[in-house]
PAPA-645265 format. One record per residue (C-alpha): residue number from 1; residue in three letters; x, y, z. Coordinates in Angstrom, 2 decimals, always signed. Example, Ala and Ser with C-alpha at 12.3 -4.5 7.8 and 13.67 -1.06 7.14 Angstrom:
! PAPA-645265
NODE   doba   vexgu        px        py        pz
NODE      1     Ala    +12.30     -4.50     +7.80
NODE      2     Ser    +13.67     -1.06     +7.14
! end
This chain:
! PAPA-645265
NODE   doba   vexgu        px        py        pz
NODE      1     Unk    +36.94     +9.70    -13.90
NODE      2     Unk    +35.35     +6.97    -15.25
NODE      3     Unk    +33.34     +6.21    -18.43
NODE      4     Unk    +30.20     +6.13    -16.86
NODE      5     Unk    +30.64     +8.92    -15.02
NODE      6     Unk    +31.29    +10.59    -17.94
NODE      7     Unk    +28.11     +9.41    -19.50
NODE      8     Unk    +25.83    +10.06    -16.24
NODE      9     Unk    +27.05    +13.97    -16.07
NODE     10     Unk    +24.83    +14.41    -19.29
NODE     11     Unk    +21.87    +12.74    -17.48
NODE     12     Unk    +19.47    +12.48    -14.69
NODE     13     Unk    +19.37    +10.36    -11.73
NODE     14     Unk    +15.41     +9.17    -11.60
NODE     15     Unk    +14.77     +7.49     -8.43
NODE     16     Unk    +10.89     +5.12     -8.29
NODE     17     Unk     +9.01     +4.46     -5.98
NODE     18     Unk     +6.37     +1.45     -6.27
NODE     19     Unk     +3.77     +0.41     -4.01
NODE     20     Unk     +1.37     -2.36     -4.98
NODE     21     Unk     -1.42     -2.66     -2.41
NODE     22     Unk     -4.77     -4.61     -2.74
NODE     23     Unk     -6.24     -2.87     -6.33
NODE     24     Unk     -3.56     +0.06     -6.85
NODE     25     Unk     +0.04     +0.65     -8.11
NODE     26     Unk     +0.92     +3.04     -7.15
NODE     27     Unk     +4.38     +4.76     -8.90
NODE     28     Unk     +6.51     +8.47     -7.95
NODE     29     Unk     +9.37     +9.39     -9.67
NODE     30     Unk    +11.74    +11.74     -8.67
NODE     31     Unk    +14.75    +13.01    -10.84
NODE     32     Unk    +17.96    +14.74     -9.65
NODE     33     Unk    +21.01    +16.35    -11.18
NODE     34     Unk    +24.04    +17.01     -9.01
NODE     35     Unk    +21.94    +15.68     -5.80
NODE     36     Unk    +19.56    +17.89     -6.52
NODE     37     Unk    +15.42    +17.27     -6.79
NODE     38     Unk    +14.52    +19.20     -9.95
NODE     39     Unk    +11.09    +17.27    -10.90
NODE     40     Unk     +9.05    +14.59     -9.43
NODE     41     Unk     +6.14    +12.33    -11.59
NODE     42     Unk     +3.12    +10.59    -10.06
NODE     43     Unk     +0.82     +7.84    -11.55
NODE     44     Unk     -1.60     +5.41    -10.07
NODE     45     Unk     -3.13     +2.01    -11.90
NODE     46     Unk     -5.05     -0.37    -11.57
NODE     47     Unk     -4.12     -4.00    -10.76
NODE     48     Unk     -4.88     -7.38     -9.36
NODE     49     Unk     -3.77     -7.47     -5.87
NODE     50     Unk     -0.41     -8.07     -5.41
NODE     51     Unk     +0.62     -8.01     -9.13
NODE     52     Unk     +2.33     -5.70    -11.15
NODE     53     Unk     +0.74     -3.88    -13.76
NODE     54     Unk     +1.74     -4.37    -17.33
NODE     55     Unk     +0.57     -0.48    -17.90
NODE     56     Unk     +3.35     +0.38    -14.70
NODE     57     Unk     +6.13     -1.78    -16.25
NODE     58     Unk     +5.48     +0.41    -19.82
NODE     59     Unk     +5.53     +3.90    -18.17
NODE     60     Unk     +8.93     +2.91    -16.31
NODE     61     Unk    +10.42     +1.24    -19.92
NODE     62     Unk     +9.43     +5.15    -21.01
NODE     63     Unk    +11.29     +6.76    -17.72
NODE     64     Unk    +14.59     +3.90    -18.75
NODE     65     Unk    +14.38     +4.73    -22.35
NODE     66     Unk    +14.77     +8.26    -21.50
NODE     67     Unk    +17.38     +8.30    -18.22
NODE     68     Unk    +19.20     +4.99    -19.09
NODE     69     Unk    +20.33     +5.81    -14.81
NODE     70     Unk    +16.79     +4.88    -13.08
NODE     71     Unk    +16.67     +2.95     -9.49
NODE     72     Unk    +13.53     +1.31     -9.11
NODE     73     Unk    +13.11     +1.08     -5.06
NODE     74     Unk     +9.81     -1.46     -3.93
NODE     75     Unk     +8.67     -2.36     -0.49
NODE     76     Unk     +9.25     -5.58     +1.02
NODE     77     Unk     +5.77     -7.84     +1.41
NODE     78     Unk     +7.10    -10.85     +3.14
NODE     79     Unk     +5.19    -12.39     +6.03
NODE     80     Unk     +8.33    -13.25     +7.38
NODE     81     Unk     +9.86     -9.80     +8.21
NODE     82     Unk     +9.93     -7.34    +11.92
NODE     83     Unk    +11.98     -5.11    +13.51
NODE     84     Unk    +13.40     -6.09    +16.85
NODE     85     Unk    +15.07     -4.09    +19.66
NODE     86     Unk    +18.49     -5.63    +19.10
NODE     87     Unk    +21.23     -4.83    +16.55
NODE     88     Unk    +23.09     -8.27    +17.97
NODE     89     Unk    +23.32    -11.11    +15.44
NODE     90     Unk    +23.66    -13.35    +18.38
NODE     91     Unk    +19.93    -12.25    +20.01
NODE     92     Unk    +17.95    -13.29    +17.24
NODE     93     Unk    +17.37    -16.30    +18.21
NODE     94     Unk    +15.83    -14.82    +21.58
NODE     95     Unk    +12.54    -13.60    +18.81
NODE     96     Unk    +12.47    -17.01    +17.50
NODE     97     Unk    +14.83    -15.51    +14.21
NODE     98     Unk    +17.56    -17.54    +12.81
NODE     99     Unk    +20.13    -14.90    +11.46
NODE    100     Unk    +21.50    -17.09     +8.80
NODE    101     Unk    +17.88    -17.46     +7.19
NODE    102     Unk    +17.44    -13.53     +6.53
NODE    103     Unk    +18.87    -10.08     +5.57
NODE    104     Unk    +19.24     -7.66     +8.13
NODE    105     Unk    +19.99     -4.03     +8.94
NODE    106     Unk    +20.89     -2.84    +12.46
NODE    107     Unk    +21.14     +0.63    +13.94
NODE    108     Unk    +23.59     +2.60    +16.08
NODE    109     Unk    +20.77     +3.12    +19.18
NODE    110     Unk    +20.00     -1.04    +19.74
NODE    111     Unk    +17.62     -2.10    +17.11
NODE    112     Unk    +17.42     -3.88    +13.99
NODE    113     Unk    +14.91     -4.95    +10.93
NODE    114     Unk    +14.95     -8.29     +9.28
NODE    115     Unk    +13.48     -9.62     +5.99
NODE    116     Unk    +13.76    -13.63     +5.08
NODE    117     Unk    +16.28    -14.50     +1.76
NODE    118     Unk    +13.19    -16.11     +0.82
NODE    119     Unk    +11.23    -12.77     +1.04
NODE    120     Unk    +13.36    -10.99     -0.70
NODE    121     Unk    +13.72    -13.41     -3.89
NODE    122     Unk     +9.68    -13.63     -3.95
NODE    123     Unk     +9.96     -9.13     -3.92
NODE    124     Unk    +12.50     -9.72     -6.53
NODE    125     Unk    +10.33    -12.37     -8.89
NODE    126     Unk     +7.25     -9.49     -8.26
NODE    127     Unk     +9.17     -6.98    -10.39
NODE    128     Unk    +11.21     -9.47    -12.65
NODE    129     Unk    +10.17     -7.62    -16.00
NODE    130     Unk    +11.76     -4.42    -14.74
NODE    131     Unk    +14.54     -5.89    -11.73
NODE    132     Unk    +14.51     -3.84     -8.49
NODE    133     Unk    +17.46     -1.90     -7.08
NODE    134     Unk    +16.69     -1.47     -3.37
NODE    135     Unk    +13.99     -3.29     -1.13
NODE    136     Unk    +12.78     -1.46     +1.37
NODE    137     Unk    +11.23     -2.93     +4.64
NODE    138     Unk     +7.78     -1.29     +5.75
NODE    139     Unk     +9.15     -0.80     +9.01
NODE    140     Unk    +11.72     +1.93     +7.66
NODE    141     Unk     +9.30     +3.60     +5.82
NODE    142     Unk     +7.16     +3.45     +9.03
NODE    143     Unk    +10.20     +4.81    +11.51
NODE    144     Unk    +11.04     +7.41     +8.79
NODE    145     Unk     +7.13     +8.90     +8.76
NODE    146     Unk     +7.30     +8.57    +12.11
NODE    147     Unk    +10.51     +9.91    +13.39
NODE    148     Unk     +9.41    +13.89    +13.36
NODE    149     Unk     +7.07    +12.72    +16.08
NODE    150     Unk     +9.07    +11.23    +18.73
NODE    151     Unk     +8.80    +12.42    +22.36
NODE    152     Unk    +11.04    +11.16    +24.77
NODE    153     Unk     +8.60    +10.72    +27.57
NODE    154     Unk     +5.89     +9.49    +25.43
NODE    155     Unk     +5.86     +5.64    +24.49
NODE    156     Unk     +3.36     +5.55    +21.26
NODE    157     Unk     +2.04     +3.25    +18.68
NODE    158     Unk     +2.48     +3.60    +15.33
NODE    159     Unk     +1.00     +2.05    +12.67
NODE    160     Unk     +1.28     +1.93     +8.58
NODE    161     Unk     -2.68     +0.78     +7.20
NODE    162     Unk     -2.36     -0.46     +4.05
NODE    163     Unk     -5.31     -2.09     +2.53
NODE    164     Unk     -3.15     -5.94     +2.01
NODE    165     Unk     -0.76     -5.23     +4.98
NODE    166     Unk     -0.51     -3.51     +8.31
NODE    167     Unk     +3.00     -2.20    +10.14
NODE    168     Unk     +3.46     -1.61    +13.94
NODE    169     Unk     +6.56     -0.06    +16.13
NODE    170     Unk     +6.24     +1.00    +19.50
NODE    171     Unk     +9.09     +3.69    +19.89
NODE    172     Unk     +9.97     +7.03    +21.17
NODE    173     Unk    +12.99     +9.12    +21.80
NODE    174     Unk    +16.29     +7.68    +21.57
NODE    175     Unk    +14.98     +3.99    +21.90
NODE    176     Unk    +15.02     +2.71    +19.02
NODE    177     Unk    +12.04     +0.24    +17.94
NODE    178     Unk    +10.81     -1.60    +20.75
NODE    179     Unk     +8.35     -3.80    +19.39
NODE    180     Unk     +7.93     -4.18    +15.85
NODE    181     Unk     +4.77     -6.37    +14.15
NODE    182     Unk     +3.58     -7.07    +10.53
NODE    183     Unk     +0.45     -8.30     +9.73
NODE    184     Unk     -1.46     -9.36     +6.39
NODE    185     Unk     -4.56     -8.11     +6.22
NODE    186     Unk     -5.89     -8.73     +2.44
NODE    187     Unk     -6.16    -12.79     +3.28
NODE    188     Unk     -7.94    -12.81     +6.20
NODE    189     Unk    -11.28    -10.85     +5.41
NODE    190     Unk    -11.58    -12.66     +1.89
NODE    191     Unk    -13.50    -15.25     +3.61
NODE    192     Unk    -15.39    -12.69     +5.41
NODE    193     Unk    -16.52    -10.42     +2.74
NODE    194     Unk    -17.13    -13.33     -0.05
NODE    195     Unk    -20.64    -13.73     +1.42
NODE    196     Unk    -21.46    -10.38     +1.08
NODE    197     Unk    -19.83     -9.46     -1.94
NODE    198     Unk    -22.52    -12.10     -3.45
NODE    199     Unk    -25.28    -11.27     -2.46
NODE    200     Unk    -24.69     -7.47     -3.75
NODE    201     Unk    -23.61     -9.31     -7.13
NODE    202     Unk    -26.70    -11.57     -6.80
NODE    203     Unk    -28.94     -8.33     -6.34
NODE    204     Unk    -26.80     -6.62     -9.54
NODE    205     Unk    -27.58     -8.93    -12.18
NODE    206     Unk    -31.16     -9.55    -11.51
NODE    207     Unk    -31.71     -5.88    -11.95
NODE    208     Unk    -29.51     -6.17    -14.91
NODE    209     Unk    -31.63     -8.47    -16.42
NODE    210     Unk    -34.75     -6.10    -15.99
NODE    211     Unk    -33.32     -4.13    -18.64
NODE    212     Unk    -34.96     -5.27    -21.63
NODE    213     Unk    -38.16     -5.43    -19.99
NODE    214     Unk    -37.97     -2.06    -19.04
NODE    215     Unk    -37.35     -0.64    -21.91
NODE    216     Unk    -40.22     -2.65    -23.73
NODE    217     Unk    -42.69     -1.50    -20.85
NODE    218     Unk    -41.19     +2.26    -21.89
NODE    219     Unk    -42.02     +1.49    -25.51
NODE    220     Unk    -45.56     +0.19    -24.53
NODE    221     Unk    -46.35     +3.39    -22.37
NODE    222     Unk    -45.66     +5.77    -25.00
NODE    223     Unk    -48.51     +4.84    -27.45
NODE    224     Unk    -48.74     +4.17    -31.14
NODE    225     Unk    -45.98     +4.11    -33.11
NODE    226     Unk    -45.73     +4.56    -36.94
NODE    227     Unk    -44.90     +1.04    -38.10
NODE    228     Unk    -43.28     +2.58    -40.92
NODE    229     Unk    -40.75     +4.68    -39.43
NODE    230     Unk    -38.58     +2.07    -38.44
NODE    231     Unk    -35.25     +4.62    -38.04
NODE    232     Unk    -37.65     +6.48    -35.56
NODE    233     Unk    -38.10     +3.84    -33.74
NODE    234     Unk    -34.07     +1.88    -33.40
NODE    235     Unk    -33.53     +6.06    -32.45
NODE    236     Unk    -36.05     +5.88    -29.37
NODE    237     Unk    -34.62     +2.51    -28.18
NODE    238     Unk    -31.13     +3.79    -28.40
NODE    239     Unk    -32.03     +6.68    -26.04
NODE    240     Unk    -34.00     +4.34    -24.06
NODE    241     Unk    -30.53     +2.06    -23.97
NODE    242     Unk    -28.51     +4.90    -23.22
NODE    243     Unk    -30.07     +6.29    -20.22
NODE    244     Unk    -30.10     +2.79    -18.71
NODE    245     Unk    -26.47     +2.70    -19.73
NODE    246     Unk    -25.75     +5.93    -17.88
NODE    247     Unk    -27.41     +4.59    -14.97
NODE    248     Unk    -25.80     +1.23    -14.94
NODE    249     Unk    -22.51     +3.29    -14.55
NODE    250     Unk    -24.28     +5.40    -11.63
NODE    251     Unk    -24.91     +2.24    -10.07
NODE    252     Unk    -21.51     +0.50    -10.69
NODE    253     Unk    -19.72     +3.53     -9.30
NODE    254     Unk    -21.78     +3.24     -6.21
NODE    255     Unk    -21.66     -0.50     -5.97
NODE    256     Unk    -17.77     -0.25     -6.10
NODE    257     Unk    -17.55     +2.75     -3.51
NODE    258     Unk    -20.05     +0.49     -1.20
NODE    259     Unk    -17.48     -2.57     -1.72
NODE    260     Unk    -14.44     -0.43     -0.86
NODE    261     Unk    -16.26     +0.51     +2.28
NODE    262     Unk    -17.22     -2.61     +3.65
NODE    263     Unk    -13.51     -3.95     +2.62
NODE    264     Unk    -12.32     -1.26     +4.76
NODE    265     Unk    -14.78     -1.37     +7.65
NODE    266     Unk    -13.52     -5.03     +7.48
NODE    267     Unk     -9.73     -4.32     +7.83
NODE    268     Unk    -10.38     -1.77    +10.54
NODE    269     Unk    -12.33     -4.72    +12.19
NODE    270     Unk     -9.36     -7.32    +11.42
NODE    271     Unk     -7.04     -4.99    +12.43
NODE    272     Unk     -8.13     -3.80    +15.69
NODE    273     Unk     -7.84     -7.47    +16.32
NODE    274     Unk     -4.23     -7.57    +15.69
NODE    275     Unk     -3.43     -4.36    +17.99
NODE    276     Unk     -5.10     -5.94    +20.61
NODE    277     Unk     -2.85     -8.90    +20.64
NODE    278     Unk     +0.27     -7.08    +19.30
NODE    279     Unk     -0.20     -4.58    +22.50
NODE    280     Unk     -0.76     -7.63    +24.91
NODE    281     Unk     +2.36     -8.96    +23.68
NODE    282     Unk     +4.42     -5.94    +24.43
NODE    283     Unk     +3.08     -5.68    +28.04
NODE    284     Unk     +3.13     -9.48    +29.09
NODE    285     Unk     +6.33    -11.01    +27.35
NODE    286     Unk     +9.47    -10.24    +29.21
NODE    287     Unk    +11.69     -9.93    +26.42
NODE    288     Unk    +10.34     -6.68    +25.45
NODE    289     Unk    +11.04     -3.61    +27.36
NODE    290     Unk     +7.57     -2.23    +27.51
NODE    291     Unk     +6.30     +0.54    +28.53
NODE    292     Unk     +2.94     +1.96    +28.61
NODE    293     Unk     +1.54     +3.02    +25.74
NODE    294     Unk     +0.07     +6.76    +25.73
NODE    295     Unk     -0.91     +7.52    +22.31
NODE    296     Unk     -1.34     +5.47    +18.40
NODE    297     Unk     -0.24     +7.29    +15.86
NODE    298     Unk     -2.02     +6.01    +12.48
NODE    299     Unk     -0.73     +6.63     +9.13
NODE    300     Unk     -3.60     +6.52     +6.48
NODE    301     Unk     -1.80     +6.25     +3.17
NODE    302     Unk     -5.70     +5.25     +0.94
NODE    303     Unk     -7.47     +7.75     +2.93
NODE    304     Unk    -10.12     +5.72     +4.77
NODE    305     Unk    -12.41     +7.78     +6.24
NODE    306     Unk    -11.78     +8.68     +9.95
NODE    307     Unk    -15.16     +7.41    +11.10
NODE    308     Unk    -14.04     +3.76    +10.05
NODE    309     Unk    -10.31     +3.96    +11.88
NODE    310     Unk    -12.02     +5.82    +15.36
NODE    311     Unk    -12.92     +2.14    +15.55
NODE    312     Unk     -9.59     +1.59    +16.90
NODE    313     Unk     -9.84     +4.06    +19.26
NODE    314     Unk    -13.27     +3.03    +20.47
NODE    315     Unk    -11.76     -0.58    +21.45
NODE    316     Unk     -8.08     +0.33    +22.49
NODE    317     Unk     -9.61     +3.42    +24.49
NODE    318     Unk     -6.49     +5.04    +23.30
NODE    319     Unk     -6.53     +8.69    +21.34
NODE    320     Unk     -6.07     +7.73    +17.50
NODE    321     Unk     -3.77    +10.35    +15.45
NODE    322     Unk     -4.38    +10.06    +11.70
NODE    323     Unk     -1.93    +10.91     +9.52
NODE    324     Unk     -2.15    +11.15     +5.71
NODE    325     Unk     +1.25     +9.67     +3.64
NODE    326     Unk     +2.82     +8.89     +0.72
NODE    327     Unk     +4.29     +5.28     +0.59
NODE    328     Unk     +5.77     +5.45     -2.84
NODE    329     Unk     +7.07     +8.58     -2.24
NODE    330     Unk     +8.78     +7.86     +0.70
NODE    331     Unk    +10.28     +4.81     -0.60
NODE    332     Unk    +11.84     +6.98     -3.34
NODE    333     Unk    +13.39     +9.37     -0.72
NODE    334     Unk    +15.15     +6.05     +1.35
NODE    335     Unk    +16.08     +4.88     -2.01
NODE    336     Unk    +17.57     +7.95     -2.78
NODE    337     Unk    +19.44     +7.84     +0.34
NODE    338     Unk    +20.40     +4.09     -0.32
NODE    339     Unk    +21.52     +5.49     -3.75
NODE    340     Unk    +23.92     +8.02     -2.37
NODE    341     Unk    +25.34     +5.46     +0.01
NODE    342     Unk    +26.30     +3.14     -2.91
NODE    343     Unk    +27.63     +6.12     -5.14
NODE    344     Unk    +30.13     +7.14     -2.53
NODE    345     Unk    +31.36     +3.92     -2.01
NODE    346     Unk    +31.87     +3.79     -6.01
NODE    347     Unk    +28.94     +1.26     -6.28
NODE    348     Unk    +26.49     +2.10     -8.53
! end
């Protein structure tokens, strides 16, 4: 037995999931001793889309400091990723896929997924203040949510709706994938909201600037006022200040809930789009094995509302099953299992 074997018998494995996607991090940490789950921690924070958050990369540092044997585990985000119903090196080039150009991992029943080299050293410059053990692709976490599900006689869509990026197989029993599609989401309904978006900032600060007025009309309706109490009076205008404050943040709560809605309203919209032409793909080109499609299974990891995804139903005129999930979460259970690959080869 080795020194560091030695070392890690007096420790915890902790295992950590990230997912950035549009304004969240979101981070799950699971801990194990002799293979074992004995705790799990959860945190979400803020961010700017796509980046990681210097609060996230402290709160790991803590988990390090304390379990010097952490994985971090973070989803691939590269445009230039699928899954493909081949696990031939030699077919790639059939999807328009030079092998040479990208990492790849294919499975026993015919199927494979694919990220670019370049992909994977932009996931790896993402997370260069903490490094990253295992990169996951979205289409693994998709077939892993999804696999419970399967029906052998049923050919169904699935789909992974994140807010910046949306996953697709079509699959079912003992198939494999047989159609795999990835599509970014956050860039192409900037344009469309930007309009909008200003014109509800436009209407924001013109009733911010009615705020000083309103309080002096306030002051004006209440009558005389002792000139000589002057305390009496900064009092009454800080009460005055601080109801408008309290309603500002009313307001700003709402204005952000309305701008989450009409982002998501706006995905569903962009989205649909992309079904439509990832499912007319599947049926017309010849170098898929298609099948018709009976069902699309949704998984809804921000839970938008249902009303806004039944807009997929509504234009696909296919039944819509929503499913709630966990993306960081699941990334730390295939990291795990990555993990336990690697330790009984001797390799980590």
């Amino acid at each position: 037995m080795n020194l560091t074997k030695i070392i890690h018998h007096f420790f915890s494995t902790a295992i950590v999931g990230i997912e950035i996607d549009n304004k969240n991090c979101n981070v799950v940490v699971k801990f194990y001793r002799g293979g074992k789950h004995i705790r799990t921690q959860t945190k979400t924070f803020k961010t700017i889309p796509g980046e990681l958050p210097a609060q996230a990369v402290w709160f790991i540092r803590k988990i390090y400091a304390k379990n010097p044997f952490t994985y971090i585990v973070a989803l691939s985000s590269s445009i230039i990723q699928g899954a493909i119903n081949t696990n031939r090196k030699e077919d790639f080039s059939q999807y328009g896929i030079n092998a040479d150009e990208v990492v790849k991992k294919s499975f026993s029943d015919g199927w494979s997924v694919y990220v670019s080299k370049e992909g994977i050293a932009e996931t790896k410059k993402r997370f260069l203040k903490l490094g990253v053990d295992f990169i996951i692709s979205p289409f693994l976490v998709l077939y892993h949510l999804a696999k419970d599900t399967f029906q052998e006689n049923h050919c169904k869509l699935y789909i992974l709706f994140q807010r910046s990026n949306m996953t697709m197989i079509v699959t079912k029993s003992n198939s494999g994938v047989l159609f795999g599609g990835y599509y970014a989401l956050e860039s192409e309904i900037d344009s469309e909201l930007k309009i909008v978006k200003n014109s509800f900032n436009q209407e924001e600060e013109e009733e911010s600037a009615d705020i000083t007025k309103d309080i002096q009309q306030e002051l004006s309706e209440i009558g005389d006022v002792d000139l000589d109490n002057e305390e009496g009076d900064d009092a009454l205008i800080e009460i005055l200040k601080g109801e408008d404050k309290q309603e500002e943040e009313i307001k700003d709560e709402n204005l952000e809930q309305d701008n989450d809605d009409l982002d998501d309203f706006s995905r569903v919209n962009m989205a649909t789009k992309f079904i439509q032409s990832a499912m007319s793909e599947f049926y017309s080109n010849d170098i898929y094995k298609s099948e018709f499609i009976t069902e699309i299974v949704l998984f809804n990891p921000n839970n938008i509302s249902t009303e806004t995804l039944k807009q997929i139903q509504n234009f696909t005129m296919l039944e819509v099953k929503i499913m709630p999930c966990n993306i960081a979460e699941t990334l730390v259970d295939l990291g795990f299992e990555s993990y336990q690959f690697f330790e009984a080869r001797g390799e980590v």
